[in-house]
C-alpha positions, 0 to 999 in steps of 0.5 A: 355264424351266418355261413353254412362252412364256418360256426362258434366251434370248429371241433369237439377240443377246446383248445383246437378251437382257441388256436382256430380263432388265432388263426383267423385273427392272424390272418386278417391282422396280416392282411391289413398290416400289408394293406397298411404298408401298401397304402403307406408307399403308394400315398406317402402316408406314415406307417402309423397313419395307414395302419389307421387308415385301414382300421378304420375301413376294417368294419367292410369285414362285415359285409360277406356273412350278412349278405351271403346269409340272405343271397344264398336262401339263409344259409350263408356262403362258401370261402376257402383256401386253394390249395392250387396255385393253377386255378389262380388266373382264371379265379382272378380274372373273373373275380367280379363277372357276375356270370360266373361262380367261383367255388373258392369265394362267395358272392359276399367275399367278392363284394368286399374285395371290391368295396376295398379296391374302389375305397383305394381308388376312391382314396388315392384320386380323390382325398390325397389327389394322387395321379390316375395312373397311380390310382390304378396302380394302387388299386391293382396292387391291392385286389392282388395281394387279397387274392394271393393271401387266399392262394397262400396255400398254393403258394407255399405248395408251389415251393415244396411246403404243404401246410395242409399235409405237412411232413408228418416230422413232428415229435410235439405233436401239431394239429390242422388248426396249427398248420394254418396258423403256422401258415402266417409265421413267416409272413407276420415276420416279413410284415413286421420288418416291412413296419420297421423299415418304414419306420425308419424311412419315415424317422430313423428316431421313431423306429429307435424309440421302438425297439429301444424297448427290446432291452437285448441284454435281457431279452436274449437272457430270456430267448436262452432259457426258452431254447434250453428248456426245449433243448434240455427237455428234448435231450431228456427224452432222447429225441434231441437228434430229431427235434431240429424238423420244420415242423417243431422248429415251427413251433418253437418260432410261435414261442419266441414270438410270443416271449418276445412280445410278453417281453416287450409288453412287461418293459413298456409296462415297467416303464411306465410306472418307473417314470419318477425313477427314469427321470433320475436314472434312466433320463434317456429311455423313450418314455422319459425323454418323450420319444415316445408319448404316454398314451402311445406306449399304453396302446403298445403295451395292450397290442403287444400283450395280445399278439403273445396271447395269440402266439401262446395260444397257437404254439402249444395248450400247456405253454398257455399256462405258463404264459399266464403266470409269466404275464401276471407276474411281470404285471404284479411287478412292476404296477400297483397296487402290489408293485412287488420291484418296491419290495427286496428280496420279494421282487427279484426272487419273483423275476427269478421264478420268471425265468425258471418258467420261460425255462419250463415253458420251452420244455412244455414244448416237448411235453405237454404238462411236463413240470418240475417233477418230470425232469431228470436232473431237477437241481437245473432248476434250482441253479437257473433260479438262483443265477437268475436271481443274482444277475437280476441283482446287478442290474439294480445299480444303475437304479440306485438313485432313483429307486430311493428317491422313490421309496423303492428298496434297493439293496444296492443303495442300503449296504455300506460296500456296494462293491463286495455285493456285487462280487457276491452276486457275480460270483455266485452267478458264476458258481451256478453256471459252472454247476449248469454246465456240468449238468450239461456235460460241457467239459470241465476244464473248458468250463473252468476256463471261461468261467474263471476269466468272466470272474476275473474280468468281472472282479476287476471292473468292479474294483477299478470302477468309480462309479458304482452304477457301471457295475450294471454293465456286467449284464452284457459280460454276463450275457456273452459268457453264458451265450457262449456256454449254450452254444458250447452245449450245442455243439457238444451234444451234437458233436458227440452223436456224430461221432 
């Protein structure tokens, strides 16, 4: 608000002005997450410590939009991005000359850059007693990566993209303001493997306990729908042939990204308030077995449900709907004082209606406000909801125990032959795949193949199984029939335009 290029509001749409201020927060989340590994190497801190270490020196952010507001005669500073990386040495090296004005930083920008490199130093030398050199190392190593985050457009020119004037490709439609934030993607992804990594060369059981809140077997189950909706909706339209550009592709990563951690923050959040029945019957999850602390997983799931809103908000105004629905959903759930999961069918017919909207979420994608009534071929949606609900069924039976001892209504714990259930359930997840893959044009006799081997593989697991919770392992199964269904897809829509 205090500088004359920057205000509340970027432009006249809302919308562009939410995806404005995403950018800006990842942006300055990837410069002190950087910060954060940077430190962590350098002064042989924990990942988590650093990460700390840098929030709590964040408020130095502060400093360029007072001072530049009374140094420039109330009217505050400039700060942009170059968009010429051979500007960069000159810029550098002149950083903190006094004699000289850069047109690219203010006076209060160069302030902050030089309070952060001295409190590095400051830090390095003196509080962890670090050698000199080391110091000096860190410092630089620091000053560098700052300026290069504000070269960042430069730097991707330099390799052929240019996210200020991107191809012009684009089939969905991306605004400037999502260029910038696009900007960021690969960069957040880099960084987040760069975490992972130190933790894992801190403790490989600390990065174990993380992403043994990913629960693959069904967060691809997710990622699939996601890409079939933007797949089935793009082929419906008939641009299936060109959906597959830089740009669109960019789009779709923001959407993963954001499923992914909407994902990550629904499990947390289930697993919290499934102690009691993890103690029974999944004694080895993270919470349970104290890998990871109550009150660590609470701050998780809170940083993880603001990360997929900011990807939500950048990836595309009509998939913000859906996110909403999907996250109150997932909280209506599992968390009181609703806690739908007690309650049968009510909770697996809410997971099934999840499904169908990460489904329509991908199609958003391709059209903005596309709904239910827009799709050609509706009957998808209703064979997506009814497989979904079956195969969410299967997984109950590792949870039989806990969820009774729990006044949880498990289906699977109430009927007197578990076994020919899941045979139904199983089945008729396969009845609705063979009806998808019809829909889908995937020949027949392939089709009938596959599928009847995954029903008679499936059948005699079930029958020669002695404990009924192994049934639940027929996720995994599941999971491989219909990756490979998609990807039969894939190819034979692609396969047949190319001939």
């Amino acid at each position: 608000m205090l500088e004359k290029n920057h205000s509340l509001f970027f432009y006249k749409n809302l919308y562009l002005n939410l995806v404005s201020y995403a950018h800006i927060y990842l942006s300055w989340l990837c410069v002190y997450f950087t910060i954060a590994v940077i430190l962590s190497f350098f002064l042989g801190i924990k990942i988590i410590e650093s990460i700390r270490l840098t929030v709590i020196f964040s408020p130095v952010t502060i400093i360029p939009p007072l001072f530049d507001y009374f140094y420039y005669d109330f009217q505050g500073g400039n700060i942009f991005y170059s968009f010429e990386i051979n500007t960069f040495l000159y810029n550098y090296l002149n950083c903190f000359n006094p004699y000289v004005e850069l047109d690219m930083v203010s006076r209060g920008v160069r302030l902050e850059i030089l309070l952060v490199i001295l409190g590095a130093f400051y830090l390095s030398l003196l509080v962890f007693e670090k050698k000199l050199f080391l110091s000096i190392v860190l410092t630089l190593v620091i000053y560098s990566t700052i300026f290069l985050y504000g070269y960042l457009p430069a730097i991707f020119k330099t390799f052929g993209l240019n996210f200020y004037k991107l191809s012009g490709f684009s089939l969905t439609g991306i605004t400037l303001a999502q260029k910038f934030f696009y900007m960021y993607l690969f960069v957040f992804i880099v960084l987040i493997f760069l975490i992972l990594y130190a933790l894992k060369r801190e403790n490989y059981e600390n990065l174990s306990s993380i992403l043994s809140f990913l629960y693959p077997s069904r967060l691809i189950f997710y990622l699939l729908l996601l890409g079939m909706g933007f797949l089935f909706i793009s082929k419906e339209n008939n641009i299936h042939l060109l959906i597959f550009n830089f740009e669109d592709l960019l789009k779709f990563l923001s959407a993963s990204i954001s499923i992914i951690m909407l994902f990550l923050y629904a499990k947390i959040l289930n697993d919290i308030y499934d102690i009691d029945i993890d103690k029974l019957s999944n004694a080895s999850r993270p919470i349970v077995s104290n890998r990871v602390l109550l009150e660590t997983a609470e701050s998780l799931k809170q940083i993880f449900l603001l990360l997929s809103l900011v990807f939500a908000i950048a990836t595309d105004q009509s998939f913000i709907f859906y996110w909403f629905f999907i996250a109150s959903a997932s909280y209506v759930y599992s968390a009181p004082p609703l806690r739908i999961r007690k309650f049968y069918p009510f909770g697996h017919l809410l997971l099934a209606t999840i499904g169908v909207s990460v489904f329509l979420a991908g199609g958003s994608l391709i059209k903005s406000y596309y709904d239910i009534y827009n799709i050609i071929n509706k009957n998808i949606i209703i064979y997506i909801f009814i497989a979904y609900f079956s195969i969410s069924n299967i997984k109950d039976f590792k949870d039989i125990d806990g969820d009774i001892f729990n006044n949880v209504m498990n289906i699977c714990g109430y009927i007197k032959f578990p076994k020919i259930l899941s045979i139904i359930f199983i089945t008729t997840y396969t009845i609705c795949l063979f009806f998808i893959g019809q829909i889908l044009e995937i020949n027949s006799i392939l089709l009938l193949i596959l599928l009847s081997i995954f029903l008679i593989i499936s059948t005699f697991h079930i029958y020669r199984t002695k404990n009924i919770k192994n049934i639940e392992k027929l996720i995994y199964v599941s999971l491989l029939v219909t990756i490979f269904i998609f990807i039969a897809w894939i190819f034979n829509i692609y396969s047949l335009n190319i001939n």
